[in-house]
C-alpha positions as CSV (number, residue, x, y, z in Angstrom):
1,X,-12.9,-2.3,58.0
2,X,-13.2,0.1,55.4
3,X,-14.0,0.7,51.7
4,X,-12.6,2.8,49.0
5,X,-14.2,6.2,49.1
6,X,-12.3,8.1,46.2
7,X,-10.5,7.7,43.2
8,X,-7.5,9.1,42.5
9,X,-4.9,8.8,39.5
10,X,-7.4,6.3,38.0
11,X,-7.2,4.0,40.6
12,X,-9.4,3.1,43.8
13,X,-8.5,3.8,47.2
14,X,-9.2,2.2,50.6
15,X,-8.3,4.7,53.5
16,X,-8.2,3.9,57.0
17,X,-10.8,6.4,59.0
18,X,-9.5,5.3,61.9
19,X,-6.9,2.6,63.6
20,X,-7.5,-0.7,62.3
21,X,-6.1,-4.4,62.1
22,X,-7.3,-5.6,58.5
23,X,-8.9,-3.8,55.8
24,X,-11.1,-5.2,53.0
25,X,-9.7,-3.2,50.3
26,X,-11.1,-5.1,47.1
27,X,-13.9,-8.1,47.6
28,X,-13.3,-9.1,43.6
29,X,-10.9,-9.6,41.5
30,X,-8.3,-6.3,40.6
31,X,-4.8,-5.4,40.8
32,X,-2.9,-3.7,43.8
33,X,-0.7,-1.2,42.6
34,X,0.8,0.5,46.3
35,X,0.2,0.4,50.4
36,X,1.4,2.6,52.4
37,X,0.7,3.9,56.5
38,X,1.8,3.3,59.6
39,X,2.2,1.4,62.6
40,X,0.8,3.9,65.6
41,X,2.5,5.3,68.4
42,X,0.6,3.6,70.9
43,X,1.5,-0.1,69.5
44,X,3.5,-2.0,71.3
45,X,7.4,-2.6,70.5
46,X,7.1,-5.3,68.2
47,X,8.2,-6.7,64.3
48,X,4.7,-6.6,62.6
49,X,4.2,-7.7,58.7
50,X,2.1,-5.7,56.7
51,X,0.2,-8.6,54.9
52,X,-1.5,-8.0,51.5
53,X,-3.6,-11.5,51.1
54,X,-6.0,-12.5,48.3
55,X,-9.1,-12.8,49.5
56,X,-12.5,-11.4,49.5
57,X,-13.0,-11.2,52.7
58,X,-10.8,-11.5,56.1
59,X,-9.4,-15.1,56.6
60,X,-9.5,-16.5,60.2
61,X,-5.7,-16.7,61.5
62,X,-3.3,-19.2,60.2
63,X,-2.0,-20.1,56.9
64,X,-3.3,-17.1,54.0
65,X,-2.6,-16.7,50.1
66,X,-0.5,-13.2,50.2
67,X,-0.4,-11.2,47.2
68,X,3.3,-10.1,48.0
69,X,5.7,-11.5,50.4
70,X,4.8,-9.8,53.8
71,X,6.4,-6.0,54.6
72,X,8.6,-6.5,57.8
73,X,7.8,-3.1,60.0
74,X,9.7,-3.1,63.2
75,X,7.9,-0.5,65.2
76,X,9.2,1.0,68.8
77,X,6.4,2.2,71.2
78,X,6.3,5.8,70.8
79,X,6.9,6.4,67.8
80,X,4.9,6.2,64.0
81,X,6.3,4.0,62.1
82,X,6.0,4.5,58.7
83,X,5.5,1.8,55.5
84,X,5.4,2.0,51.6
85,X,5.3,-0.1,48.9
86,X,5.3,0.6,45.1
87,X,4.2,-2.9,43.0
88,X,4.5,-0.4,40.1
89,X,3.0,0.1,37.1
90,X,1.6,-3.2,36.0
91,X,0.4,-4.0,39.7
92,X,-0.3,-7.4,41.2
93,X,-3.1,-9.6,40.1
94,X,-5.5,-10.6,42.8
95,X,-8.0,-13.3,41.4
96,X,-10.2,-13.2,44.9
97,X,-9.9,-9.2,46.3
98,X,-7.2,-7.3,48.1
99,X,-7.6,-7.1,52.1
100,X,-4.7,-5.7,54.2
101,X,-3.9,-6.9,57.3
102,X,-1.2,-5.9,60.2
103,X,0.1,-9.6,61.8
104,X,2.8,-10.1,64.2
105,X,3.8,-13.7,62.3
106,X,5.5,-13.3,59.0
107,X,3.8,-16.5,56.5
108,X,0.6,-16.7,58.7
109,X,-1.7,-14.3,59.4
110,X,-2.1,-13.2,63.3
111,X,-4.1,-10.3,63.8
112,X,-2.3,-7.8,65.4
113,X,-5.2,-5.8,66.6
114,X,-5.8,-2.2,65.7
115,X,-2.2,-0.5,65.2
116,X,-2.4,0.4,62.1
117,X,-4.1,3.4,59.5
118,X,-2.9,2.6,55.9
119,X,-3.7,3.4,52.2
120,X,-4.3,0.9,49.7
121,X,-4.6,2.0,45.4
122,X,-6.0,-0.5,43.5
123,X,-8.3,-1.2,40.6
């Protein structure tokens, strides 16, 4: 897991250092304004969902509160495979925090293990 380390544009930003399956990005209230990274080349082939949930900290697996409907990513071994997502300018309110998290289910969270390096802006 990692913490924001910089600010830039006026906002907060949690940057993988490394591969990862979840990232605490927020543990209090704040707004998500983009994610973006990737899926690995070493992954497997798989669909994973890029989960945005609203929490404080990471839920087991099973059902989860997501800030957005989950980002569909289907990744081929081999290859990076790229996400993004603009919420805009106004954001999405997160009452709890903001963790990320890569999960092969769709409306549950199932930890994909660490496949992922992504970039979270907040505030």
């Amino acid at each position: 897991m990692s913490f924001p380390t910089t600010t830039r544009n006026g906002y907060s930003v949690d940057r993988s250092t490394a591969l990862e399956a979840s990232s605490i990005s927020k543990a209090t209230k704040g707004k998500l304004y983009r994610f973006a990274g990737k899926i690995d080349t070493t992954a497997a082939t798989d669909i994973y969902y890029i989960q945005l949930l609203n929490a404080s900290s990471l839920p087991g697996d099973g059902a989860v509160t997501t800030l957005v409907a989950p980002l569909e990513v289907n990744h081929t071994n081999g290859t990076s495979t790229l996400f993004d997502f603009d919420l805009g300018p106004r954001g999405v309110q997160a009452s709890s925090g903001i963790v990320i998290v890569a999960s092969t289910t769709e409306f549950t969270k199932t930890i994909a293990g660490n496949v992922m390096s992504a970039t979270v802006l907040f505030d």
